[in-house]
TORNUSE-563937 format. One record per residue: residue in three letters; x, y, z of N, C-alpha, C in turn. Coordinates in steps of 0.1 Angstrom, whole numbers, padded with zeros to 4 digits, always signed. Layout:
REM residues N
alaXYZXYZXYZ
...
This chain:
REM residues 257
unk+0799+0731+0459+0796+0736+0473+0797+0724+0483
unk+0790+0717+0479+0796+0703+0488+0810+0698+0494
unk+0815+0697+0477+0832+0700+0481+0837+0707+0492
unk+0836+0715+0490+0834+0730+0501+0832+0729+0515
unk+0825+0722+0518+0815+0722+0529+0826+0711+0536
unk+0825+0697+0526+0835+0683+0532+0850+0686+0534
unk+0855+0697+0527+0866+0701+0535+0873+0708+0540
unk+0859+0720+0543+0860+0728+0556+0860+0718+0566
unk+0846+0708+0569+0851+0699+0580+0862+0689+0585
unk+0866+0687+0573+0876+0682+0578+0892+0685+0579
unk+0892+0700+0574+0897+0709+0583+0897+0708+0600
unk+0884+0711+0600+0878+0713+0612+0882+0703+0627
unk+0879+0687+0619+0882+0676+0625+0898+0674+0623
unk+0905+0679+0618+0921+0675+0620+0924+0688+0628
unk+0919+0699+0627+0920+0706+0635+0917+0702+0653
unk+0906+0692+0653+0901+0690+0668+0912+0680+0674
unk+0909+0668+0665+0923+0663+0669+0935+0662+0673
unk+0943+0676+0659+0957+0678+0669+0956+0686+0680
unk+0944+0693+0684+0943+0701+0696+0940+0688+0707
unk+0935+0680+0707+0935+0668+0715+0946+0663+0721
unk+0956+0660+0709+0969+0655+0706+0977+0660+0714
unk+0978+0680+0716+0987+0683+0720+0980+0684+0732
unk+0966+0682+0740+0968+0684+0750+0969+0673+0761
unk+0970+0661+0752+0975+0647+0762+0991+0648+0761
unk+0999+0658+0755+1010+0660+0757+1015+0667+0766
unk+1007+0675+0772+1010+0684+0781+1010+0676+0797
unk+1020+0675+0804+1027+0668+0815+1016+0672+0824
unk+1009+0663+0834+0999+0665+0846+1011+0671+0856
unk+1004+0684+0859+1009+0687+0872+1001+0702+0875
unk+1003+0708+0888+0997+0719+0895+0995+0733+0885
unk+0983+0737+0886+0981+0752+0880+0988+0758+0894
unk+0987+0773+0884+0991+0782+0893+0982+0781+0903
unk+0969+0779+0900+0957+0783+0914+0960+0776+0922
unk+0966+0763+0921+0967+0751+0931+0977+0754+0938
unk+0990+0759+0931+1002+0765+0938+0998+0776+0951
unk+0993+0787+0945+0991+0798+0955+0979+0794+0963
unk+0970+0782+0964+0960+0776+0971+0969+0774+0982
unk+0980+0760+0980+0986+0751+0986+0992+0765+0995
unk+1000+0771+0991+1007+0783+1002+0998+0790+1008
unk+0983+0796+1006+0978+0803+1014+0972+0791+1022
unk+0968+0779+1019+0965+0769+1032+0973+0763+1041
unk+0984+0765+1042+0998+0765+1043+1000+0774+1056
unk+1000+0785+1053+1001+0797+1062+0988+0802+1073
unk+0976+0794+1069+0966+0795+1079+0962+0782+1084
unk+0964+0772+1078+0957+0762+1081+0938+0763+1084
unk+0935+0749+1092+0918+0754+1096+0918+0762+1104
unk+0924+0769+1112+0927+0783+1122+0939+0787+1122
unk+0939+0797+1128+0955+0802+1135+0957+0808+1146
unk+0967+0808+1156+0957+0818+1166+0975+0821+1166
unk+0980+0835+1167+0994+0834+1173+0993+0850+1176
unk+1008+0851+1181+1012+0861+1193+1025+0866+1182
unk+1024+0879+1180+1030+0888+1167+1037+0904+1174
unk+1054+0900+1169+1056+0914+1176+1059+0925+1164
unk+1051+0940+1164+1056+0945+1147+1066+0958+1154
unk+1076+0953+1144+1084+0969+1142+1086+0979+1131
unk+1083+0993+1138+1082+0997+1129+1091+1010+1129
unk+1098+1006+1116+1110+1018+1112+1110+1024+1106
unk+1114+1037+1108+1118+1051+1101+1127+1056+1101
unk+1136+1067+1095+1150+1072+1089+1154+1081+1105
unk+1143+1081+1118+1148+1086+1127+1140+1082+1141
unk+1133+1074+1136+1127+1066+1149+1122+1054+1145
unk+1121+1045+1159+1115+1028+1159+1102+1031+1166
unk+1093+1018+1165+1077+1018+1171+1076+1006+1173
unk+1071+1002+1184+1071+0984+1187+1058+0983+1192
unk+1052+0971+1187+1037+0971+1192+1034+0956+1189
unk+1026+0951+1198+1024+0935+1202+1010+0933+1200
unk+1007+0923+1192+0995+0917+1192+0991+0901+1191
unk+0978+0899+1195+0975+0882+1192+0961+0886+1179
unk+0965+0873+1174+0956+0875+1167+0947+0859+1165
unk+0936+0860+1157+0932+0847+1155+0920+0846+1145
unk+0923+0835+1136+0918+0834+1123+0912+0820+1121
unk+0899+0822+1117+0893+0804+1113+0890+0809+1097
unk+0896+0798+1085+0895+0797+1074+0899+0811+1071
unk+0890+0812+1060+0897+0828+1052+0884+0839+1054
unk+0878+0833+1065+0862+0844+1059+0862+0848+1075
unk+0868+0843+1085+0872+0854+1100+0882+0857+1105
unk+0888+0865+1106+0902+0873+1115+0894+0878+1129
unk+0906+0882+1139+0903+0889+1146+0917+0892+1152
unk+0919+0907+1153+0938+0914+1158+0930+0925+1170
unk+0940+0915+1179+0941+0924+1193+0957+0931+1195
unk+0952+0945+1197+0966+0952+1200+0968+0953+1216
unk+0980+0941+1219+0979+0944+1235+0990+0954+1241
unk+0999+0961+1230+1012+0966+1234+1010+0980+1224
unk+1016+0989+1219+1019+0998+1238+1002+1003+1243
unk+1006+1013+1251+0994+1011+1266+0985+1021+1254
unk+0989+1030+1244+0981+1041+1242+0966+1031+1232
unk+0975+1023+1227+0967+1015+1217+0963+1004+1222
unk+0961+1001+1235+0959+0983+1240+0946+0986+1241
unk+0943+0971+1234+0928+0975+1237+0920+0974+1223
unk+0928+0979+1212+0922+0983+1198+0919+0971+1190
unk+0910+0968+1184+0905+0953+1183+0902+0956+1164
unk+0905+0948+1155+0902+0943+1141+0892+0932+1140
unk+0881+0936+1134+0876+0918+1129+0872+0919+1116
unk+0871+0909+1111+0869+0905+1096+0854+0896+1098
unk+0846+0890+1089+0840+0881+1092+0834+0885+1074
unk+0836+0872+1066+0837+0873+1052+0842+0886+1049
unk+0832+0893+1040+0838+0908+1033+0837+0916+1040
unk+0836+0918+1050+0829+0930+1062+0843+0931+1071
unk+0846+0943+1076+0852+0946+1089+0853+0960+1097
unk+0856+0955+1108+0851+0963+1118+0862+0968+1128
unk+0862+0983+1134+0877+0987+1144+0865+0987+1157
unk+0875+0985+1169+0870+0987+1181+0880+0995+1185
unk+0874+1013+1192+0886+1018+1200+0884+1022+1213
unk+0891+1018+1217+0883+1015+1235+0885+1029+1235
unk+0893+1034+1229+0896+1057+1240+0882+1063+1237
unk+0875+1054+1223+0858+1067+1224+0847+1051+1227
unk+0851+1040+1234+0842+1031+1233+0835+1028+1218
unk+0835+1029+1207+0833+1023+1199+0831+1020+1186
unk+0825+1011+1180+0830+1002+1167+0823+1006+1157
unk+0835+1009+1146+0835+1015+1135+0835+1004+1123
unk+0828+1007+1112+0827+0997+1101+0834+0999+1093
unk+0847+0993+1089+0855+0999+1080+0848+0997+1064
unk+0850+1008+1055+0844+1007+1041+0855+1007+1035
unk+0850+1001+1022+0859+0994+1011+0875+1005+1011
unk+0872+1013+1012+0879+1023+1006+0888+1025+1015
unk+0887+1023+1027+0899+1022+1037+0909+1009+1039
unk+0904+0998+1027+0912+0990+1030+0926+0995+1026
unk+0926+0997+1017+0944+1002+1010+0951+1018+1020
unk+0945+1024+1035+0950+1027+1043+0958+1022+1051
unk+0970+1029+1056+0979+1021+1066+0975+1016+1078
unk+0977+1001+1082+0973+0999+1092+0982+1003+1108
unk+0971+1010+1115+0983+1018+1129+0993+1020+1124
unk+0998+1031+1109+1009+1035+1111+1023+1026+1105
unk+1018+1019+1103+1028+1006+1096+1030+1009+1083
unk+1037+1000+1072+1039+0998+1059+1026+0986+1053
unk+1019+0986+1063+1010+0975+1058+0996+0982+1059
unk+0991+0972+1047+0976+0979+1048+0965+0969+1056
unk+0952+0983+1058+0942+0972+1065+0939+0955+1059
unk+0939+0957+1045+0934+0947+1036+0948+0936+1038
unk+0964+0940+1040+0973+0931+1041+0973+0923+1055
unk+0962+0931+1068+0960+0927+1079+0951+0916+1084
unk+0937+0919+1074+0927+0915+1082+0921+0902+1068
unk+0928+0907+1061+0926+0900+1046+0913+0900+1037
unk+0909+0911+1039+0896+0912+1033+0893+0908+1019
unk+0906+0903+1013+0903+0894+0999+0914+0886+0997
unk+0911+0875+0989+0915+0861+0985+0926+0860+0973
unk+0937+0864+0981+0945+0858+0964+0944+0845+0958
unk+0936+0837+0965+0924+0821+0955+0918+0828+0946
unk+0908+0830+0955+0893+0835+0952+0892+0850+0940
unk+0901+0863+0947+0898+0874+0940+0909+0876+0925
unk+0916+0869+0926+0926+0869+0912+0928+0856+0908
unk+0935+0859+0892+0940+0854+0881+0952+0852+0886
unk+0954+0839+0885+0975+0835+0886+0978+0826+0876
unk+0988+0831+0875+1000+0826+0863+1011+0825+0865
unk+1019+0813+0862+1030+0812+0862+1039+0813+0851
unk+1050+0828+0857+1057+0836+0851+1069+0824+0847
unk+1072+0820+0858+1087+0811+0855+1091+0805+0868
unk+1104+0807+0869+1112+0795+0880+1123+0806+0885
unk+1127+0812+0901+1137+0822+0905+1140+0815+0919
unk+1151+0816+0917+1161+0810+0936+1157+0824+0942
unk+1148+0822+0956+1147+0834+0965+1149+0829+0979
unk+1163+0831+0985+1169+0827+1000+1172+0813+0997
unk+1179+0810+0986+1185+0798+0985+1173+0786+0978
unk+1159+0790+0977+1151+0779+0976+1141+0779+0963
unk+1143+0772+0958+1139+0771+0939+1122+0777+0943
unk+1118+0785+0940+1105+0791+0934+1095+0794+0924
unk+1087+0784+0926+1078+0791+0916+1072+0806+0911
unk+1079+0817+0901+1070+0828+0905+1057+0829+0893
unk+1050+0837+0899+1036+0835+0899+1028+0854+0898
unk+1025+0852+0888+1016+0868+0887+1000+0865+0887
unk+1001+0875+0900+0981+0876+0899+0975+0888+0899
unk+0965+0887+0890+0960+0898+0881+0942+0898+0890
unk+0940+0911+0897+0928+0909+0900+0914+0903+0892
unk+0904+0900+0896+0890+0899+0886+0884+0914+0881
unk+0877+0915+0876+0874+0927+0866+0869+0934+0878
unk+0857+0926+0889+0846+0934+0895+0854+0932+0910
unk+0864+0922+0909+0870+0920+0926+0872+0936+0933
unk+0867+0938+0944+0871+0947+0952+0883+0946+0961
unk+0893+0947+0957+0913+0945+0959+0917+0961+0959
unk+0927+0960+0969+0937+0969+0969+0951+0970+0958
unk+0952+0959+0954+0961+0966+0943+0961+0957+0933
unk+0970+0965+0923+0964+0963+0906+0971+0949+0904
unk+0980+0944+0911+0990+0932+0908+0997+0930+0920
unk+1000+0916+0921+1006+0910+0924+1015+0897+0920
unk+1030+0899+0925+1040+0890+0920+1046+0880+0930
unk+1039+0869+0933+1047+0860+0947+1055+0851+0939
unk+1065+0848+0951+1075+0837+0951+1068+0827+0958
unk+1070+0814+0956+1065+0803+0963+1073+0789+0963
unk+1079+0785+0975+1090+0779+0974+1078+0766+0966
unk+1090+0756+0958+1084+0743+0949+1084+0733+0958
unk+1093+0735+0968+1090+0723+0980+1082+0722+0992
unk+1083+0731+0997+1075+0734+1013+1062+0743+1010
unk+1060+0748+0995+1048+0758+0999+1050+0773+1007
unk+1061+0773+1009+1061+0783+1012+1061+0798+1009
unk+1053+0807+1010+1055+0822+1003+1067+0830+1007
unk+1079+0831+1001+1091+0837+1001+1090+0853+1001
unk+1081+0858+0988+1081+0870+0983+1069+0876+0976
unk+1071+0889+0985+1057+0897+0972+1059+0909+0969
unk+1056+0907+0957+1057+0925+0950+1040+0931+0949
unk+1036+0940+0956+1027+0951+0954+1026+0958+0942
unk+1018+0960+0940+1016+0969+0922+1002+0974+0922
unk+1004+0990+0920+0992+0999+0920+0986+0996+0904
unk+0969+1004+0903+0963+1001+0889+0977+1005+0881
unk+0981+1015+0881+0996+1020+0871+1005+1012+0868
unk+1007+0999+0876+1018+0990+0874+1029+0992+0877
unk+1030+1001+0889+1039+1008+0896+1044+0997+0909
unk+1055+0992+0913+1059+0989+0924+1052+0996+0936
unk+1048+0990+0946+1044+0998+0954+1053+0995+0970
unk+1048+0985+0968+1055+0978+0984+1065+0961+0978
unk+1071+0954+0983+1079+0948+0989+1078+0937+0998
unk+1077+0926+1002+1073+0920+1015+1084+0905+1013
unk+1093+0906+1024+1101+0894+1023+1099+0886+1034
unk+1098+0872+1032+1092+0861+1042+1113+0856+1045
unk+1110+0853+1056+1123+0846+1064+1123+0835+1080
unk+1131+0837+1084+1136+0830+1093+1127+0820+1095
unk+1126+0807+1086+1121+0797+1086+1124+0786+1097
unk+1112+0781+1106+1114+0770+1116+1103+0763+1115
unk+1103+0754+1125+1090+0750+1130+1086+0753+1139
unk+1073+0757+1134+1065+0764+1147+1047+0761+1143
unk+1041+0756+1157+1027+0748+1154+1030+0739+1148
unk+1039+0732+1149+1040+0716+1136+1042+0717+1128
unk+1041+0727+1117+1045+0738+1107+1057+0739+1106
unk+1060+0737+1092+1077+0747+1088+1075+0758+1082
unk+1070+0770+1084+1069+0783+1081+1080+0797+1085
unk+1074+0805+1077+1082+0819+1076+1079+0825+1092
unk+1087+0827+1098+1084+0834+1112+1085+0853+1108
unk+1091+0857+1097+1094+0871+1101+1092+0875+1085
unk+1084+0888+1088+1079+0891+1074+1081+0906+1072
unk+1091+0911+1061+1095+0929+1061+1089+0935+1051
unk+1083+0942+1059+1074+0950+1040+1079+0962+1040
unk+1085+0965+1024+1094+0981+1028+1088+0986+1016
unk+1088+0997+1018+1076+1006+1006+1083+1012+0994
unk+1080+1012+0979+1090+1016+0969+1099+1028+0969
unk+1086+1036+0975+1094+1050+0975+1094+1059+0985
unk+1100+1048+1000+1105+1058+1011+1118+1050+1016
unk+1126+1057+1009+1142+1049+1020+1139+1051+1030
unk+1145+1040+1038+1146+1038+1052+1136+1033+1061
unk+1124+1034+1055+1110+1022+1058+1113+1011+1059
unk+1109+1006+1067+1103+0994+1067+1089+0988+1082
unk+1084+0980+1077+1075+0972+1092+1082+0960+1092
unk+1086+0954+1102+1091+0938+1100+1083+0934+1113
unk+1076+0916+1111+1060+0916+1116+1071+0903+1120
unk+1072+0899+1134+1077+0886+1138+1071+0875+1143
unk+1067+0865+1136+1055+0856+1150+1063+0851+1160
unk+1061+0852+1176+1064+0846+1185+1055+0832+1185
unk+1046+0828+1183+1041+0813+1187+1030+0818+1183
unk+1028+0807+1169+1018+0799+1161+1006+0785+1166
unk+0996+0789+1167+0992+0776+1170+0983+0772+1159
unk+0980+0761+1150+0972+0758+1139+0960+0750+1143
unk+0950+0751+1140+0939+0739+1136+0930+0737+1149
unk+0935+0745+1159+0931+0745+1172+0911+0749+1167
unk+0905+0740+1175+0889+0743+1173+0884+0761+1182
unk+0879+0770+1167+0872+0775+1173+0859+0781+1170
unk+0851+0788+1179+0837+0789+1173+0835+0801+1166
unk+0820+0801+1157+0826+0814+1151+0822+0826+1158
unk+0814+0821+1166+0804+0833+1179+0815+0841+1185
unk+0832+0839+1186+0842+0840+1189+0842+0850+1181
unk+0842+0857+1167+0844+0863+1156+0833+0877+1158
unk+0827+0881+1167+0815+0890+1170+0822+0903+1171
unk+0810+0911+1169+0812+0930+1173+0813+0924+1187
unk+0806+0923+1194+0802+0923+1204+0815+0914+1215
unk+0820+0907+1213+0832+0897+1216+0848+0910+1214
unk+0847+0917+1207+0858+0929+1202+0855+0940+1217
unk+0851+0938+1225+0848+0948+1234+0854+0939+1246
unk+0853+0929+1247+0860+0921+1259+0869+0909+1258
unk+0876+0901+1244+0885+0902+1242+0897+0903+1248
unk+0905+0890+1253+0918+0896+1262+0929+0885+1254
């Protein structure tokens, strides 16, 4: 029995070791979390405040509508619709998991519940939750890195994120592209609990704008409607600009310009 006992353990201990062994072999460099960290801090910085024109296409009409928006960290948004005249005025805020619509035509502010995030926002290909960001591809999922794909010429990391068990998310998966040089998010694929393609979203016309080298124009086209699309353009980015959070109010959504 002793026998027995001395070498199961030392089983056990050549066992611990080559697991040691192999993992000082393994090359220091970025998890997936750090990758899709680096791009979502990337594309907000400590604020954001910018000026956004969206179009929106169908197999027999277009829809153009202008907004500013403005964001400190990831826990406040706030989207002002100033274009066209029927919708100016219509106000979004976020403030952590909570958000809220302002509509000036009945004077007032509605608390959006969980269940309307995965609704379209005004009519677009995008959802409230793609708008106002009511959850954290950091924070609310699992990422892994699938492999290495050229998307618009530029070596990518791609990357699958698998929600948390209890996360309250709008969809069952997500697949981004993330350029390996600049951080930048190229591409996302949408995916319902089914594991069904849902939506589409391609990042482009890269410049600098705010001091930033970012994606100016972003197309999300839906799996299964030819001829869709929303393409979301930023006119002028500004980053890191100080703001307060008293700025982020119900109450600030009613006067807002």
């Amino acid at each position: 029995m002793k026998k027995y006992f001395m070498n199961k353990l030392g089983k056990i201990l050549v066992g611990f070791i080559l697991g040691m062994l192999l993992i000082s072999m393994i090359p220091a460099g970025e998890t997936a979390k750090d990758i899709v960290r680096k791009a979502d801090e990337k594309s907000r910085g400590n604020s954001l405040q910018s000026d956004i024109t969206i179009q929106i296409v169908r197999p027999t009409w277009t829809r153009e509508m202008s907004m500013k928006s403005w964001a400190k960290g990831t826990d406040l948004a706030l989207v002002l619709i100033t274009s066209p005249a029927k919708d100016k005025g219509t106000v979004f805020l976020k403030r952590k998991r909570e958000a809220w619509n302002w509509v000036p035509s009945i004077e007032r502010t509605v608390k959006l519940p969980p269940s309307m995030m995965s609704q379209s926002w005004m009519g677009t290909d995008f959802t409230n939750d793609d708008m106002i960001k009511s959850t954290s591809v950091v924070d609310d999922y699992d990422q892994k890195i699938l492999g290495e794909q050229v998307v618009s010429g530029r070596n990518c990391y791609k990357i699958e994120l698998i929600p948390h068990p209890q996360a309250a998310v709008v969809w069952g998966k997500q697949i981004v592209w993330i350029d390996k040089t600049d951080y930048l998010m190229l591409k996302t694929e949408f995916y319902d609990e089914d594991n069904k393609l849902v939506n589409t979203m391609v990042f482009s016309n890269i410049k600098n704008m705010g001091g930033r080298t970012v994606p100016t124009r972003m197309e999300m086209t839906p799996a299964d409607k030819p001829g869709n699309k929303t393409v979301m353009i930023y006119n002028n980015m500004v980053f890191d600009k100080p703001m307060a959070d008293n700025f982020f109010t119900t109450n600030n959504m009613k006067t807002v310009k």
